[in-house]
C-alpha atoms as one frame of an Amber mdcrd trajectory, in Angstrom:
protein
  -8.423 -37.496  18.413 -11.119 -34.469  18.171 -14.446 -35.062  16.148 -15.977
 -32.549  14.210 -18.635 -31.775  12.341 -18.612 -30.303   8.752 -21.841 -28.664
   7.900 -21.677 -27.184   3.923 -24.289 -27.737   1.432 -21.519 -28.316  -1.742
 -20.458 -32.104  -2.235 -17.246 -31.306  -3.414 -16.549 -28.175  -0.636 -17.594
 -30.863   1.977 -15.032 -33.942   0.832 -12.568 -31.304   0.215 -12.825 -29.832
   4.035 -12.869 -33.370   5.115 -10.123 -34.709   3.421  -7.973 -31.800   4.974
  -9.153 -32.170   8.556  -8.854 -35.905   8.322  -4.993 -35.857   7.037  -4.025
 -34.697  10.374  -4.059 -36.703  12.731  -5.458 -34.494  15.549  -8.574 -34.497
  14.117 -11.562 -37.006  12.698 -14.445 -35.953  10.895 -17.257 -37.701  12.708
 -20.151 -36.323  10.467 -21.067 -34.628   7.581 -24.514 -32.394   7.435 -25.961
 -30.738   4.066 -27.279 -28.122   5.636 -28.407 -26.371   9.143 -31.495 -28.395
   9.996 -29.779 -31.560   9.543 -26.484 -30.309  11.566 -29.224 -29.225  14.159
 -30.440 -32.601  14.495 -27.090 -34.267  15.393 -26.119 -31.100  17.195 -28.951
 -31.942  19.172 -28.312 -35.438  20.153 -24.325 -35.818  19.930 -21.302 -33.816
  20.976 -17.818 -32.666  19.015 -15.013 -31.163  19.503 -15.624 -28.545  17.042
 -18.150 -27.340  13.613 -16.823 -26.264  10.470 -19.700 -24.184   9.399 -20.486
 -22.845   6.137 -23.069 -19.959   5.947 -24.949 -20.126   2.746 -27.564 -22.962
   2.772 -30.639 -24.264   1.631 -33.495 -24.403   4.958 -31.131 -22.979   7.220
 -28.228 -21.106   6.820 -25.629 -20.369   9.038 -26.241 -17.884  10.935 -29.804
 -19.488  11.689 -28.389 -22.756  12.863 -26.139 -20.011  14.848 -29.348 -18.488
  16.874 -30.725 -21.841  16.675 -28.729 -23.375  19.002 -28.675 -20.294  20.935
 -32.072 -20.818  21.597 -32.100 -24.507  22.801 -28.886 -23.823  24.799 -26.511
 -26.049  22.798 -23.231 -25.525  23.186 -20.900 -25.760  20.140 -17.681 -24.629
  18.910 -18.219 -23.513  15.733 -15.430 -22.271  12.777 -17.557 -20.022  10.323
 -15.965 -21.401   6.748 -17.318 -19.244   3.831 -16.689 -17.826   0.909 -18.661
 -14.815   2.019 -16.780 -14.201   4.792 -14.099 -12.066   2.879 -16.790  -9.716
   1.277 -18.930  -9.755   3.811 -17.214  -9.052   7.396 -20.737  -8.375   8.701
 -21.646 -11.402   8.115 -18.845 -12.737  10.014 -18.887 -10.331  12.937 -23.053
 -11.337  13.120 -21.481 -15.079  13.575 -18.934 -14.503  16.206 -21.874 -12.628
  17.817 -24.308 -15.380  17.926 -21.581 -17.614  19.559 -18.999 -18.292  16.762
 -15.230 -18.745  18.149 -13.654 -18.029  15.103 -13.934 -18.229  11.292 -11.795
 -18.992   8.265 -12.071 -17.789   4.399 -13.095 -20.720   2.308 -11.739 -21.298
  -0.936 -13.662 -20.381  -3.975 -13.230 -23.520  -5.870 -10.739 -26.692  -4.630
  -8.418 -25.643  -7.130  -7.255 -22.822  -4.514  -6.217 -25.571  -2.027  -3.717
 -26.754  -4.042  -0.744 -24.217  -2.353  -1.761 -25.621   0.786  -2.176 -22.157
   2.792  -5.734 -22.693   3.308  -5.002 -26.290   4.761  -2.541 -24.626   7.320
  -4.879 -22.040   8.112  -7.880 -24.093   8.584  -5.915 -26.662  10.714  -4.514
 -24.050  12.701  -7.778 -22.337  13.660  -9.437 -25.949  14.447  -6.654 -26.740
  17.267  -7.319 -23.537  18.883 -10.920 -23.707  18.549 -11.046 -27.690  20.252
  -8.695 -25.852  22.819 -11.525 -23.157  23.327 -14.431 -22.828  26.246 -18.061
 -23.799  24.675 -19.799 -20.495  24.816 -22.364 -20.650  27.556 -26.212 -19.383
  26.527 -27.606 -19.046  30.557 -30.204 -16.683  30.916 -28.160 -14.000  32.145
 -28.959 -10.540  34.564 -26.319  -8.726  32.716 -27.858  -5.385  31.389 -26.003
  -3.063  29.179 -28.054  -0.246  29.830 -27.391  -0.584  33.677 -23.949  -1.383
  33.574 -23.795   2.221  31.201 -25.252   3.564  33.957 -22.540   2.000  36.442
 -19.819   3.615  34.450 -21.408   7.084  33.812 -21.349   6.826  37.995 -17.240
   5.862  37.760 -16.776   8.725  35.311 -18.127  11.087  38.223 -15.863   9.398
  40.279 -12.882   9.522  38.087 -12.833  12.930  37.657 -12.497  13.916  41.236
  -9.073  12.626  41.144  -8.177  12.837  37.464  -6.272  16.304  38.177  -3.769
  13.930  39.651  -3.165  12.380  37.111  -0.709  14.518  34.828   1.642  11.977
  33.044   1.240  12.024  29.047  -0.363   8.009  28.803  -2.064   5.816  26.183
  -3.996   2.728  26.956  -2.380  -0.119  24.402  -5.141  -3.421  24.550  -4.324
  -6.798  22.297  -7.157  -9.501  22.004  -7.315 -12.662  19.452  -9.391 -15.640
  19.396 -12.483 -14.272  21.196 -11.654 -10.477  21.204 -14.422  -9.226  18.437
 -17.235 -10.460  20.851 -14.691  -9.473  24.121 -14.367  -6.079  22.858 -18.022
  -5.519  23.031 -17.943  -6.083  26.551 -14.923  -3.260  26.966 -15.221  -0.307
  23.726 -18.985   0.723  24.677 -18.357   1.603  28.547 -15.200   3.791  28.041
 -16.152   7.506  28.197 -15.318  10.036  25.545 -13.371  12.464  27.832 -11.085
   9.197  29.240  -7.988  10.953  29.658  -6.009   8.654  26.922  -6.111   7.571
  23.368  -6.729   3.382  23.252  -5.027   2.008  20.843  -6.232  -2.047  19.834
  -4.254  -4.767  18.092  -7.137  -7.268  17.395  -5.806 -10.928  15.204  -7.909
 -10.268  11.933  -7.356 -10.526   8.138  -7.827  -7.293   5.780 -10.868  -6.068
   5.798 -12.417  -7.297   8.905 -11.108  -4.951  11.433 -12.810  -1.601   9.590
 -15.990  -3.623   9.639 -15.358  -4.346  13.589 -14.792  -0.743  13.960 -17.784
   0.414  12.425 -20.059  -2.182  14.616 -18.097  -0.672  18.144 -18.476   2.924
  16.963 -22.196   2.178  16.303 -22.285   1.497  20.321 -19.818   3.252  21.916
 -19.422   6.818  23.311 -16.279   7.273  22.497 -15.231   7.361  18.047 -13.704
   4.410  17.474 -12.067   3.804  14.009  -9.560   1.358  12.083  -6.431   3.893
  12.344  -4.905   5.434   9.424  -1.345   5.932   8.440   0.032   9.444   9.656
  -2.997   9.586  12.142  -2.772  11.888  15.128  -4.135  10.267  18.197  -7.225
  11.751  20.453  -7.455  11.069  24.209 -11.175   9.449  24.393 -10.909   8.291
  20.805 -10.354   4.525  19.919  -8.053   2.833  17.088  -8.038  -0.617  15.993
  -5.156  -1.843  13.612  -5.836  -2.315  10.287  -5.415  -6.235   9.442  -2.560
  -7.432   7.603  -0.404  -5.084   9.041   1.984  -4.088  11.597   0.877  -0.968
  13.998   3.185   1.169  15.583   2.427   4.264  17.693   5.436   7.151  16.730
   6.005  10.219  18.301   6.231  13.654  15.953   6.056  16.792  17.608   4.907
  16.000  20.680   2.224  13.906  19.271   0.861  10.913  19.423   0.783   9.354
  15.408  -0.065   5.747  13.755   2.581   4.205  11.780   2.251   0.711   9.820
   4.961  -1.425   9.091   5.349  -4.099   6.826   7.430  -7.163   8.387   6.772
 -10.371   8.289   4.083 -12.105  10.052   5.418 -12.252  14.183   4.211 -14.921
  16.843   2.152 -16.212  13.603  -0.020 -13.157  13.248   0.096  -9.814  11.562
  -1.008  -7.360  12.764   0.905  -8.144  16.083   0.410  -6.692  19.449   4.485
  -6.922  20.551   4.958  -4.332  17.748   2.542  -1.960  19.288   4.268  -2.431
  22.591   7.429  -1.902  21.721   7.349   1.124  19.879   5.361   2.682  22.951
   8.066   1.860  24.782  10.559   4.625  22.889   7.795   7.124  22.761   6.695
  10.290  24.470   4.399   8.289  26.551   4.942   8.659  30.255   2.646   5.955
  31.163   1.420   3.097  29.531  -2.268   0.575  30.506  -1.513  -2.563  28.541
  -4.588  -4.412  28.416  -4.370  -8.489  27.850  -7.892 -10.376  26.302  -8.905
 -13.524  25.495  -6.470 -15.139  22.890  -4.050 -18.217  21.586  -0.502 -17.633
  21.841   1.828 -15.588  23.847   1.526 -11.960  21.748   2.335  -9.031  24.009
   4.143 -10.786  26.294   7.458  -9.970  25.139   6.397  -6.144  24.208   4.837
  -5.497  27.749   8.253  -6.846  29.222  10.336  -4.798  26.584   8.020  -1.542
  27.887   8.480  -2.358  31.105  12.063  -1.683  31.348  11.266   1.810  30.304
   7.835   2.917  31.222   5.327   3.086  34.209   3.332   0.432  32.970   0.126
  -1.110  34.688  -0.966  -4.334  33.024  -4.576  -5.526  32.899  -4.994  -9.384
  31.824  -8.452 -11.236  31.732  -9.049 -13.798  34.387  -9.294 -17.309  33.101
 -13.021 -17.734  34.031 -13.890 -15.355  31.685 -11.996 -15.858  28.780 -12.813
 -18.163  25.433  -9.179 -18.880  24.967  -6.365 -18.494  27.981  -3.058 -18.351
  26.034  -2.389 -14.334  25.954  -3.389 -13.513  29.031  -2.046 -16.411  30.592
   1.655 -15.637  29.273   1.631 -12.881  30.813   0.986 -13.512  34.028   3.196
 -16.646  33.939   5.948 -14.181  33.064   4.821 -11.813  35.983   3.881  -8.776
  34.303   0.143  -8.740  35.232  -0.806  -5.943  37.930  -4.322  -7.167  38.011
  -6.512 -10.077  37.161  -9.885  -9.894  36.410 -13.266 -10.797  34.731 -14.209
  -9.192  31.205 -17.048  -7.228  32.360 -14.411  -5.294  34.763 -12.046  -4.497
  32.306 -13.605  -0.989  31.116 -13.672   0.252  34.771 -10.044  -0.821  35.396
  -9.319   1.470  32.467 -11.318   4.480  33.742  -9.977   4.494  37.069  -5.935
   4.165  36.155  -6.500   6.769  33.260  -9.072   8.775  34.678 -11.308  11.432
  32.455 -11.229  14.624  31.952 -13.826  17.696  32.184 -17.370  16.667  31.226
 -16.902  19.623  28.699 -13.523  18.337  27.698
């Protein structure tokens, strides 16, 4: 049975969370905390499984408690539960930042319970969380600014043999539990004249993926955007699918174009990344990167092997090391599709060098 911690300063939020988590029997709530300083305090001294976390409270918030255990190098793994956390994305994407595996939107009042779609959901993101990696806060030699550096240098490389390259291609990347905080580690180091359009199926609710956008655009050479209906894609330019729905990449004259569909939820998620895949595969694409991140589940899997039959396809999966969960990209190597496994940090150069750039004009 996994132990967790519930850390919300409202009575009635707390025994309602509790009473949830403690009707299954996968789970026991070991301790309750009022606020951050007090969850600090057991954090400090005992272990769980996992930490339901609320954000706003008295002494210390969420987010503080968040950098707080940064700081002393305890490992958690924490669930962000909030109400702010449908309003305010940032808020959420500052969490998964600071070391936060994944989050869930808390009910306003106990009343909204009732249905019981928020007891799924909650449930659901605990068992994947317990089944999570701790997140690791080592003093680390990793520098962005260097590793920019490193992949300005493969650019130079890259386009000495780009004019090989001449097949029409599209890199097509799917991430989950993990991903927002993965893709930081990919978005920034691709170049603005690579010689594809990305395309990026990332597990998140309405109106978190424009936020995640916006915070990768904010780094990143290259424009990256939540993609619009109708939208013509740019090689160099990257497009994350808007949440709560289904994206497909069309062809129209010649062109690369967005379309959303509206079927139900598939592998348990909407948007999902087998869509994606699959409609690549009837395309005017000639080749196809599939890139595999951190994630629960088995999405992609079954699009990668549906594109396969059609398309030269060369499939990047993250290496178990490096990953927070290792159900996607574990799937599909198990099912042999995998060209290459490797660590995160690697990922963006694996890209460069199968899609190549183009002029530094371009």
């Amino acid at each position: 049975m996994k132990k967790v911690l519930v850390v919300d300063d409202s009575a009635l939020m707390r025994s309602v969370i509790c009473d949830i988590i403690n009707s299954d029997e996968r789970f026991h709530v070991e301790d309750r905390a009022i606020d951050g300083l007090d969850a600090l305090q057991l954090l400090s001294r005992k272990e769980y499984d996992a930490v339901v976390l609320d954000v706003n409270m008295p002494r210390m918030n969420g987010l503080e408690l968040l950098q707080a255990l940064r700081d002393k190098k305890i490992s958690a793994r924490v669930v962000m539960a909030s109400t702010d956390t449908r309003e305010g994305a940032k808020t959420t994407l500052d969490a998964l930042s600071l070391g936060a595996i994944d989050f869930v939107h808390k009910p306003d009042s106990h009343r909204d319970c009732k249905d019981g779609v928020f007891n799924v959901k909650l449930l659901n993101i605990l068992d994947t969380v317990c089944q999570s990696k701790k997140p690791v806060f080592e003093e680390s030699t990793y520098n962005v600014e260097a590793e920019k550096e490193k992949a300005k240098k493969l650019v130079d490389i890259a386009a000495k043999t780009s004019k090989a390259i001449k097949d029409r291609q599209i890199v097509c990347l799917a991430s989950s539990t993990g991903g927002p905080k993965a893709l930081q580690d990919v978005v920034p180091f691709l170049p603005a004249n690579l010689k594809a359009p990305v395309v990026i199926v990332q597990h998140m609710p309405v109106g978190f993926t424009a936020s995640l956008a916006e915070r990768l655009n904010s780094i990143s050479e290259c424009q990256v955007k939540e993609a619009e209906e109708g939208e013509v894609l740019q090689d160099g330019h990257v497009y994350i699918a808007r949440g709560g729905s289904h994206l497909n990449v069309v062809s129209n004259s010649g062109q690369f174009k967005i379309h959303y569909s509206d079927e139900p939820a598939r592998e348990g998620v909407k948007p999902c990344a087998n869509y994606m895949y699959e409609s690549v595969a009837t395309g005017i694409a000639e080749r196809v990167v599939c890139v595999v991140l951190t994630g629960m589940g088995a999405d992609g899997t079954k699009g990668i092997q549906h594109l396969k039959t059609s398309k030269k396809t060369y499939v990047i999966t993250q290496n178990e090391e490096t990953c927070t969960v290792y159900g996607m990209p574990k799937a599909a190597v198990n099912a042999g599709l995998s060209d290459c496994q490797i660590p995160l940090k690697s990922v963006a150069q694996e890209i460069i060098l199968n899609v190549g750039v183009g002029s530094v004009n371009a």
